[in-house]
C-alpha atoms as one frame of an Amber mdcrd trajectory, in Angstrom:
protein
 -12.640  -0.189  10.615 -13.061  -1.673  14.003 -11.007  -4.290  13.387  -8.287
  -2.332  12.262  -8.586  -0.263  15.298  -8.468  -3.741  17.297  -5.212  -4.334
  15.828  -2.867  -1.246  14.948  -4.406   0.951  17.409  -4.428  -1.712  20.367
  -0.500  -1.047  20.802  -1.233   2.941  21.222  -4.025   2.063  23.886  -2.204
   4.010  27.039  -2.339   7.345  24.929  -5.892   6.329  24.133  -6.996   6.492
  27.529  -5.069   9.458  28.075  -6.507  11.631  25.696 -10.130  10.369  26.639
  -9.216  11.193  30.200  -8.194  14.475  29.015 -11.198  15.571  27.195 -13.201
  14.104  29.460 -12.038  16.537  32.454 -11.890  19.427  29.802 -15.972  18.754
  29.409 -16.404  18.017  32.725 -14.821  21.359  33.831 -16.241  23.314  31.158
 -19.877  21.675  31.932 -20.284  21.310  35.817 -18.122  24.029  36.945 -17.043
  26.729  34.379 -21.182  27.679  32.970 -22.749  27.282  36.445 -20.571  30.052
  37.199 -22.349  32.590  35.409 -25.692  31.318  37.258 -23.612  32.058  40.612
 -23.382  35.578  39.663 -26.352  36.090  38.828 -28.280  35.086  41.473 -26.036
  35.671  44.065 -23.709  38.818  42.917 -25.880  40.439  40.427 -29.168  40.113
  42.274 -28.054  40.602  45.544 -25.396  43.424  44.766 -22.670  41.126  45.996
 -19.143  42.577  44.186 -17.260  39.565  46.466 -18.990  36.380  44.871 -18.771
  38.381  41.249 -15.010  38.777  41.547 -14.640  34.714  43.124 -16.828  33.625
  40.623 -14.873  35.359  37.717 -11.764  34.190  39.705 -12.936  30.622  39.472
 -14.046  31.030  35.695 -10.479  32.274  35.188  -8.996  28.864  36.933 -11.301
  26.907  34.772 -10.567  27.943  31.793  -6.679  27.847  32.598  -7.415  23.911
  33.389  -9.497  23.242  30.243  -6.524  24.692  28.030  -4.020  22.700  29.877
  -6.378  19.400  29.150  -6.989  20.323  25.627  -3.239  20.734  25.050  -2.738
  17.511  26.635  -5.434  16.096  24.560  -4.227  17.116  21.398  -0.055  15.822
  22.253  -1.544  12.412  22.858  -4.300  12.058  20.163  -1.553  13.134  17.718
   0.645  10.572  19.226  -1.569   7.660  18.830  -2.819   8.436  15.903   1.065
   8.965  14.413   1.309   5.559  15.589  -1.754   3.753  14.330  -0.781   5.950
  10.622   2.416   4.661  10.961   1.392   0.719  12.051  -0.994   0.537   9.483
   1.356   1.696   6.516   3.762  -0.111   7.258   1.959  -3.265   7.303   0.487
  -2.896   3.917   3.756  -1.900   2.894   5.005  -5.723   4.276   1.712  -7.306
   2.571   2.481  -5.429  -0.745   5.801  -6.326  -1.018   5.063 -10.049   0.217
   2.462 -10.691  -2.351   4.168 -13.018  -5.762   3.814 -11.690  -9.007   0.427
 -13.966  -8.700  -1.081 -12.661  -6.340  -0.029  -9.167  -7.397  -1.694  -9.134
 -10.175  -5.220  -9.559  -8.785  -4.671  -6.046  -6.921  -2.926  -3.726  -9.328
   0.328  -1.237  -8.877  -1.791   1.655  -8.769  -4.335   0.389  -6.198  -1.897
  -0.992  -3.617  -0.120   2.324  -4.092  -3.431   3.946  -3.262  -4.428   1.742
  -0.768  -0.839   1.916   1.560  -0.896   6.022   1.087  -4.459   7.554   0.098
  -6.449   5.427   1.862  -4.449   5.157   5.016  -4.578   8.946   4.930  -8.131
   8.668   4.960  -8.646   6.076   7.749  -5.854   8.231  10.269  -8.376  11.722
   9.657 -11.076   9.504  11.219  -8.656   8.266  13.796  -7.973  12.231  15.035
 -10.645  12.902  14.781 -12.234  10.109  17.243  -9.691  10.789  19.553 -10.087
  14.032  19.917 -13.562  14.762  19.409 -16.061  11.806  18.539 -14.800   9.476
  21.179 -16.327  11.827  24.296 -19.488  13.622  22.337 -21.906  10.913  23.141
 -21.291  11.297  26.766 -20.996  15.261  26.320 -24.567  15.495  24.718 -26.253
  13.135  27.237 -24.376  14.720  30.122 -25.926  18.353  28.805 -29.343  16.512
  28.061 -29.689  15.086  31.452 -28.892  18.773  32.912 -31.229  20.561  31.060
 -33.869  17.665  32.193 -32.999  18.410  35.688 -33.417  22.180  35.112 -36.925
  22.287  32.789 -38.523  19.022  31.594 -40.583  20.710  28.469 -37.218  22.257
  26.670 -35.696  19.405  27.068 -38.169  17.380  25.872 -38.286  19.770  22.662
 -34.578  19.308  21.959 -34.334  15.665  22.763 -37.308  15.195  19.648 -35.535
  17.326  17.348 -32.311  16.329  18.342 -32.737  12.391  17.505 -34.840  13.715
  14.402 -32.172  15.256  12.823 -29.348  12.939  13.949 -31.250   9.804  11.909
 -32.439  11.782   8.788 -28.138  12.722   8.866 -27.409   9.066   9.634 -29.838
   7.356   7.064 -28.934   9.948   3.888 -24.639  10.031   4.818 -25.047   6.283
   4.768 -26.407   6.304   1.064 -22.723   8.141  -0.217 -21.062   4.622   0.979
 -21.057   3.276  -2.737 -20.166   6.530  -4.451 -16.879   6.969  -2.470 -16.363
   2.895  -3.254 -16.381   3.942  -6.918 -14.011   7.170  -6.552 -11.368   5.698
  -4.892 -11.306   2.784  -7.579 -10.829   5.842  -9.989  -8.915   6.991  -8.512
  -6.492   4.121  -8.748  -7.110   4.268 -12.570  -5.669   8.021 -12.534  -2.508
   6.551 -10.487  -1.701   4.179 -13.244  -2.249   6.281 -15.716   0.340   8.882
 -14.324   2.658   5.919 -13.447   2.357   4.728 -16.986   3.160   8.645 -18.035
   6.183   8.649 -15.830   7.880   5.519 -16.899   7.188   6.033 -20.436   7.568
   9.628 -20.907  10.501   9.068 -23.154   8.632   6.663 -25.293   5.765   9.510
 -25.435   7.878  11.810 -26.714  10.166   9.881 -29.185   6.670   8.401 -30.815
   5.236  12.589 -30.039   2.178  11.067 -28.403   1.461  13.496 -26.163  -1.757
  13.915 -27.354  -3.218  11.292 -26.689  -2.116  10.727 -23.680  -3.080  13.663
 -22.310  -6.230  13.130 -23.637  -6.530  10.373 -21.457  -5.098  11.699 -18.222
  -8.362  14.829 -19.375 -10.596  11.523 -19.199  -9.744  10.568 -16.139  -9.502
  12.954 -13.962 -12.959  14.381 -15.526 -14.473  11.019 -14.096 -12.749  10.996
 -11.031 -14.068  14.641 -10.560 -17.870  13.606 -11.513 -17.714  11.389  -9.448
 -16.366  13.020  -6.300 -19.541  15.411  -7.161 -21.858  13.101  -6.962 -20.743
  11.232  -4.050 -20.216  14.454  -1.956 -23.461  15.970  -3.147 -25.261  13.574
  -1.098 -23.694  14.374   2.167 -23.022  18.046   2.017 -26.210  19.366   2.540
 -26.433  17.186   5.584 -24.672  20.116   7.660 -26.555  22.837   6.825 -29.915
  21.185   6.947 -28.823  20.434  10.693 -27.601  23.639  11.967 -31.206  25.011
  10.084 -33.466  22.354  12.065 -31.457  23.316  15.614 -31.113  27.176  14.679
 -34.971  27.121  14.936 -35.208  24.806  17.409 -33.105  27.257  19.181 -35.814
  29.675  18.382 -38.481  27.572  19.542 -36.590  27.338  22.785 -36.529  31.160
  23.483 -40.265  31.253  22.944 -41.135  28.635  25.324 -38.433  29.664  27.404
 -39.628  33.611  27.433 -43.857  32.462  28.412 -42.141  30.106  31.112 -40.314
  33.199  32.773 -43.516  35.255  31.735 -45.470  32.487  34.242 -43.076  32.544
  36.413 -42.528  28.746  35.695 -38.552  29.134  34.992 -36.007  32.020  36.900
 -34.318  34.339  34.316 -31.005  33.145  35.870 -32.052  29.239  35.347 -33.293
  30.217  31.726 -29.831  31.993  30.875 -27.789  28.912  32.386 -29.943  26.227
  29.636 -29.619  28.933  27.088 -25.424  28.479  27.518 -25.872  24.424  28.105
 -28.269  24.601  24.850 -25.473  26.588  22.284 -22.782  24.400  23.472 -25.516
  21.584  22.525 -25.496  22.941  19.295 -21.774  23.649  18.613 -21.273  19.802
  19.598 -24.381  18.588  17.469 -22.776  20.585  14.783 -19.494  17.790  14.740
 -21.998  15.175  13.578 -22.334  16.326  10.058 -18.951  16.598   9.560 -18.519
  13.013  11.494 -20.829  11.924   8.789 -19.243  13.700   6.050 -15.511  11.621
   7.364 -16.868   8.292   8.037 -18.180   6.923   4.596 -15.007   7.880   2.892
 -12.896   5.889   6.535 -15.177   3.023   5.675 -14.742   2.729   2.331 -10.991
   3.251   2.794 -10.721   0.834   5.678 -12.446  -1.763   3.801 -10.208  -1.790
   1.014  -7.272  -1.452   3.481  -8.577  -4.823   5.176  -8.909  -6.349   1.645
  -5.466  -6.187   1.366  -4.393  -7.259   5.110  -6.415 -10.172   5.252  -5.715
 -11.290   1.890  -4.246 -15.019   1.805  -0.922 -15.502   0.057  -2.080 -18.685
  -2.932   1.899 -19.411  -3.421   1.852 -21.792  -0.846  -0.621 -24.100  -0.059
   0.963 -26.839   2.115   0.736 -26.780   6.031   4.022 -28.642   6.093   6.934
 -26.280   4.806  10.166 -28.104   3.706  13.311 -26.941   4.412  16.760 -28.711
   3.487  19.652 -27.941   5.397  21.650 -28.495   2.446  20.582 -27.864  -1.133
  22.456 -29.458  -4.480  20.272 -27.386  -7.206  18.579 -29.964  -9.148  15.221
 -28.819 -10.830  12.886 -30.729 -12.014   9.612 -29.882 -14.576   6.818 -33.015
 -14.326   4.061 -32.107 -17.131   3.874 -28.571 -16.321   0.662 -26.732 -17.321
   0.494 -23.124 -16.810  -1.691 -20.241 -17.912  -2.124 -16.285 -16.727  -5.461
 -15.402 -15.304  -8.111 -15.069 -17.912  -5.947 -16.585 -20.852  -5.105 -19.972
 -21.622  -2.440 -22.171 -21.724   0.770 -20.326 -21.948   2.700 -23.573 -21.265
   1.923 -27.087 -21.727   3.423 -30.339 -21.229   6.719 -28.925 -20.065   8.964
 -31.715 -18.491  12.901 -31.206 -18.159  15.576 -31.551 -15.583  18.074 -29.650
 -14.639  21.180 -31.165 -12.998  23.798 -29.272 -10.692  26.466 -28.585 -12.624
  25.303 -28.625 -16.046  24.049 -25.733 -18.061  20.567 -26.207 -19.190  19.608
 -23.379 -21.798  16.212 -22.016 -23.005  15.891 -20.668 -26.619  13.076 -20.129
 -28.465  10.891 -17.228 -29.987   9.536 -14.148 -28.019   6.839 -15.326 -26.486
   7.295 -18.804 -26.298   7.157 -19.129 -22.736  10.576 -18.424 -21.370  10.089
 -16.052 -18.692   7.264 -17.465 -17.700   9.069 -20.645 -17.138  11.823 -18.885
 -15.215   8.897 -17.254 -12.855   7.194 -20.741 -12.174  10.654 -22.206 -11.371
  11.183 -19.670  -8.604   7.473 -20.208  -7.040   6.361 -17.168  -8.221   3.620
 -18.496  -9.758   2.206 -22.103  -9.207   1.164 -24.537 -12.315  -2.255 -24.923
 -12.934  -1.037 -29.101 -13.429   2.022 -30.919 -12.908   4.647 -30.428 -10.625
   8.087 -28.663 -10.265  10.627 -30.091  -8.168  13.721 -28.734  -6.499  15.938
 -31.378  -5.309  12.855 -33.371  -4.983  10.891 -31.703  -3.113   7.545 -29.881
  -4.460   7.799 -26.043  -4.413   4.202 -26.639  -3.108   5.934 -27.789  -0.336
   8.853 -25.592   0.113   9.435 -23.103   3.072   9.332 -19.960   0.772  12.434
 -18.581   2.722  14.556 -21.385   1.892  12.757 -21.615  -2.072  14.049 -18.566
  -2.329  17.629 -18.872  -0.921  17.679 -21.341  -3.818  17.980 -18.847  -6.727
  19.997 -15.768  -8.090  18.186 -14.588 -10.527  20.027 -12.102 -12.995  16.922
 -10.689 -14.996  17.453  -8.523 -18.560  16.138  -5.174 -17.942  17.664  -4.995
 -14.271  16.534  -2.173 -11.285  18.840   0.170 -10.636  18.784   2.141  -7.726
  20.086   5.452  -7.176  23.005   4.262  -5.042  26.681   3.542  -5.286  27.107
   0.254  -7.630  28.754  -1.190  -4.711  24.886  -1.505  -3.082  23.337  -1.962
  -5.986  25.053  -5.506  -6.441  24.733  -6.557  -3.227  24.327  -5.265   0.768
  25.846  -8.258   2.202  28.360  -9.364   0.139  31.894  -9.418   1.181  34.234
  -7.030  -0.822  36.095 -10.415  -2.667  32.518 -11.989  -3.476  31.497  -8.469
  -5.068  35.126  -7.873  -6.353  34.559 -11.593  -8.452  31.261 -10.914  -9.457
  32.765  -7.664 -11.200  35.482  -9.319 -13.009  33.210 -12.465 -14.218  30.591
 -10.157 -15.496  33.126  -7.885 -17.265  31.740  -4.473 -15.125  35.191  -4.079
 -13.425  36.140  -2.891 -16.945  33.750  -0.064 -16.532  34.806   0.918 -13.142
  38.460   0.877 -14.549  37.462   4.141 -15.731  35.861   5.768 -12.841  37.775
   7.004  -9.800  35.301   6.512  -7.024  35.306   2.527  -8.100  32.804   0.626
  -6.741  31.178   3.603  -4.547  30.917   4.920  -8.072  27.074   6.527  -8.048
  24.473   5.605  -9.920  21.356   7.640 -11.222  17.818   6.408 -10.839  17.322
   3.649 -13.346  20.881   3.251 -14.452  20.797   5.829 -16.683  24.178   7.047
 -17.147  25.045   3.512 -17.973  24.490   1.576 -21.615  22.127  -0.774 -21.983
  24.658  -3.131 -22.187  26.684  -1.951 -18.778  23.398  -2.317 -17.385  23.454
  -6.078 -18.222  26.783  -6.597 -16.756  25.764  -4.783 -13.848  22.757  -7.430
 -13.877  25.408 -10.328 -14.450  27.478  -9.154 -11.126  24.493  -9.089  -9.071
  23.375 -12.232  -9.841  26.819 -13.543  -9.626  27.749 -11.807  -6.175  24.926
 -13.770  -4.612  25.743 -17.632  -3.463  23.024 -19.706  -4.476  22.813 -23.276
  -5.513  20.880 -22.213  -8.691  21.919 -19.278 -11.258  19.406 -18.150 -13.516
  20.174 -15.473 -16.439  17.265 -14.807 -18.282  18.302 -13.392 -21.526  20.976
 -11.295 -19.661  23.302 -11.448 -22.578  21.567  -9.858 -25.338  23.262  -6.768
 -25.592  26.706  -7.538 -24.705  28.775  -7.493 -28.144  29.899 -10.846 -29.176
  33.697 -10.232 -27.848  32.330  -9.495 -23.971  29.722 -12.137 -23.821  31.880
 -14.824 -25.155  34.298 -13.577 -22.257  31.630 -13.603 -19.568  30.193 -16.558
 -20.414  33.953 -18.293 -19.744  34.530 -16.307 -17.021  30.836 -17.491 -15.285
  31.334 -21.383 -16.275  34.468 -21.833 -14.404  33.114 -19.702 -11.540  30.125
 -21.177 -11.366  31.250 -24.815 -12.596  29.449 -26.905  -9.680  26.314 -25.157
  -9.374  23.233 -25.516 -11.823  23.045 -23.111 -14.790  19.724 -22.286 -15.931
  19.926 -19.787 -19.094  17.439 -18.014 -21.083  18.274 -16.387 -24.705  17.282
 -15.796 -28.072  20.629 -16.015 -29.674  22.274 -19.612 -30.872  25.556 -18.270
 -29.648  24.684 -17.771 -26.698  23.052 -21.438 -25.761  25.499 -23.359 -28.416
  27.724 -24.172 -25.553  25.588 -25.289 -23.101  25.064 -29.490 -21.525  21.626
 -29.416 -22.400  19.274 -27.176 -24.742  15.394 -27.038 -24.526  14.017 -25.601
 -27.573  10.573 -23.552 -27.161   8.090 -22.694 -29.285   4.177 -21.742 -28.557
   4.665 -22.898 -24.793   5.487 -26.254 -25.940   8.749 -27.952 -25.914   9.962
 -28.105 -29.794  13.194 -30.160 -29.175  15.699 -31.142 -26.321  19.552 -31.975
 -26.590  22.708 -30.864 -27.394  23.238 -28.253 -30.327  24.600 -30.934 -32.832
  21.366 -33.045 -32.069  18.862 -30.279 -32.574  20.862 -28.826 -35.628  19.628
 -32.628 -36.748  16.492 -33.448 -35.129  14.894 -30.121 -34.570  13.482 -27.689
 -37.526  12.497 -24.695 -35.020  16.363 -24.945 -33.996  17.112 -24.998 -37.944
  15.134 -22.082 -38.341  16.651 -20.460 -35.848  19.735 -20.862 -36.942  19.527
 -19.968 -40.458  17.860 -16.716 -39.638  21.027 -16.066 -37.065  23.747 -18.226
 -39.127  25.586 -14.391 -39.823  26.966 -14.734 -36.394  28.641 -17.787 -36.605
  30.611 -16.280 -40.165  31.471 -13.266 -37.410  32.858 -16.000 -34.976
């Protein structure tokens, strides 16, 4: 957590000091000038029958307590402002690690746990934050400060409070350190209950059409039910901490009033010196009472921070070369060298994959679902990184690639697209020029849709594109890809539900457009890849064939059997 503090907070440090400055006068005040007061009056208005020093004392007390409001107002603005700030540092650069990670490096976190991580936990860490600020940053020197004036005052109740005092401080220290691991274990079930209501969210249609609402609800009940166990457990070993304290103090308290009562009977202590501890002693005890709940905070802003850090200082495996590469000018040729991939904890997805892909040409991807085709795509792009071989763009090593420039490299037109709630003018593209977007619409066949609509390309969409088709949603996925200028085009399997009459009219529209830039196309249908320079035939992660259509229709029996399972469409044709 320190280190955290050390960097997010570090920025905020001038409303640091300020709010330390500002609860240190308010104790100050309240300490060395507002409870001697009542001393004052006693043993100089009271005793002596002095109505004068009574009313400038109470005066005084009046001025004092005026001053400590004024600090503790003060105290509050900038503890709320730095810790606003350190919230808002601290989110946002998860945020920025979260959305940096590949799909690689994704995986080894989780949705759900970065999502709790950037909100939950973050939460968690800025309560301790406040809470420092306001309180926990100044209470060490606020109980020494009223320990070393009850020392000066009478030695033997001091010495009684100082024994008790660092009694019950390290029985609440040792047993609030031992709920460390059971907050560890809530918040990582608490990530499970996050993916199971994102899972419930996105799928709720699914649930219902397939009425398994049972079920899943039976696991949400499952769950929570450990998530709330557990939050028993963990907090039963820290909430009795706070009443076992205020017990042990309440009696020392008691203890105190004994002593103090035979010291005044023995005229070893004045009434008016007795009554002055007795005020320095319960604001002792209303301070003392902040640890418990300091220890109640802080394993739940460890735990949180260390998981926070986990993320932060976790290092990016996409690139491992010190020397980035980046071409001023890039022509789009890929290359695949004996490419061996495979997901963590499964084996080979791909093996033995070698191809190249010239600017220019169209170089299409057919096989079975399954057969590696995606995945392909993703390790072209550097989103993942082969376990063996090598993929080149213009001849360079993505190992080796600035990832800025790898990725100015590729539009990638993908088959279930996102769709924003926005116009559709911004969710093709924010920088596009109106032409670019205006071409990208009539290649991909969408301008046929807006025909329709009289708001055109600030036509809205919903959340997830869902008052458009499944196929509009493809040719919104077509003009996307197509509004972005890019050396390299990929469409994986963004054809498959456009109708026969509108593919084969994107597809014409997209070669001449795109005639001098490299093609790189993913499908499952023959009439789709029939067309293209050069056809790579997949099946089991392993290349099955290569060539033109008329050479695999010859020399390759997956490409047979593909065809003669799909041979209706060429009768349609």
């Amino acid at each position: 957590m320190l280190s955290l503090f050390k960097r997010y907070l570090g920025r905020y440090m001038p409303f640091v000091i300020a709010t330390f400055i500002f609860t240190a006068i308010t104790y100050v005040v309240q300490i060395c000038f507002l409870v001697p007061e009542s001393k004052n009056i006693i043993d100089n208005g009271v005793s002596k029958q002095n109505t004068g020093v009574i009313w400038q004392s109470g005066i005084w007390m009046i001025v004092f307590t005026l001053i400590i409001g004024v600090c503790s107002v003060f105290s509050a603005f900038f503890s709320s402002k730095a810790t606003a700030g350190f919230t808002f540092a601290l989110r946002r650069a998860c945020f920025t690690k979260a959305n940096s990670l590949s799909p690689q490096d994704f995986v080894k976190f989780g949705e759900s746990t970065l999502v709790n991580r950037t909100m939950a936990d973050v939460v968690n860490v800025s309560i301790v934050t406040i809470n420092m600020l306001r309180v926990w940053m100044a209470l060490p020197i606020l109980l020494i400060t009223e320990l070393i004036i009850i020392a000066s005052f009478n030695a033997v109740i001091f010495l009684i409070l100082a024994f008790f005092f660092t009694g019950t401080v390290t029985f609440l220290v040792i047993f609030g350190a031992r709920s460390k691991n059971g907050f560890e274990r809530l918040q990582q079930k608490l990530d499970k209950i996050n993916l199971i209501m994102k899972e419930r969210i996105v799928g709720v249609r699914h649930i219902r059409a397939f009425t398994n609402e049972k079920p899943v609800d039976e696991k949400s009940s499952l769950g929570n039910a450990s998530a709330y166990e557990e939050a028993i457990l963990a907090n039963k070993k820290i909430n009795f901490l706070s009443p076992i304290g205020l017990v042990v103090m309440n009696w020392v308290v008691v203890l105190i009033y004994i002593v103090g009562t035979a010291q005044v009977q023995h005229a070893m202590a004045s009434i008016s010196g007795l009554l002055l501890i007795f005020q320095y002693i319960s604001y002792f005890i209303l301070s003392l009472m902040t640890i418990p709940y300091v220890i109640n905070l802080l394993p739940k802003g460890v735990v949180s921070a260390k998981r926070i850090k986990e993320l932060l200082d976790f290092e990016p495996t996409t690139y491992n070369s010190t020397e980035h590469i980046k071409k001023e000018k890039t022509l789009g040729k890929v290359e695949f060298r004996n490419v061996v991939f495979g997901y963590s904890g499964a084996l080979d997805v791909i093996a033995d994959i070698s191809f190249t892909a010239q600017p220019g040409k169209t170089t299409a991807f057919i096989g079975t679902t399954g057969s590696g085709k995606t995945t392909i795509m993703n390790l072209m792009q550097g989103l993942y990184l082969p376990t063996f071989g090598d993929i080149l763009i213009d001849d360079v090593s993505i190992r080796n690639c600035d990832e800025e420039w790898l990725r100015s490299c590729f539009s990638y037109g993908t088959q279930r697209p996102m769709i924003f709630q926005d116009t559709v003018r911004n969710n093709i593209s924010t920088d596009a020029s109106e032409e670019r977007i205006r071409q990208a619409c009539d290649a991909s066949c969408f301008s046929e849709i807006l025909e329709g609509k009289e708001e055109g390309p600030d036509f809205m969409l919903s959340q997830g594109g869902m008052n458009l088709s499944g196929g509009q949603r493809q040719r919104l996925s077509l003009a996307r890809t197509l509004a972005r200028e890019a050396p390299i085009y990929v469409f994986d399997d963004t054809f498959s539900a456009l109708d026969a009459h509108t593919e084969q009219k994107a597809r014409a529209a997209i070669d001449e457009m795109l005639k001098d830039r490299t093609i790189i196309m993913v499908a499952q249908k023959i009439s789709t890849v029939r067309d293209a320079d050069h056809i790579i035939v997949l099946e089991k992660g392993r290349i099955a064939g290569q060539g033109k259509h008329e050479e695999l229709m010859k020399t390759c029996q997956v490409y047979q059997e593909i065809y003669q399972t799909q041979c209706y469409l060429d009768r349609e044709e």
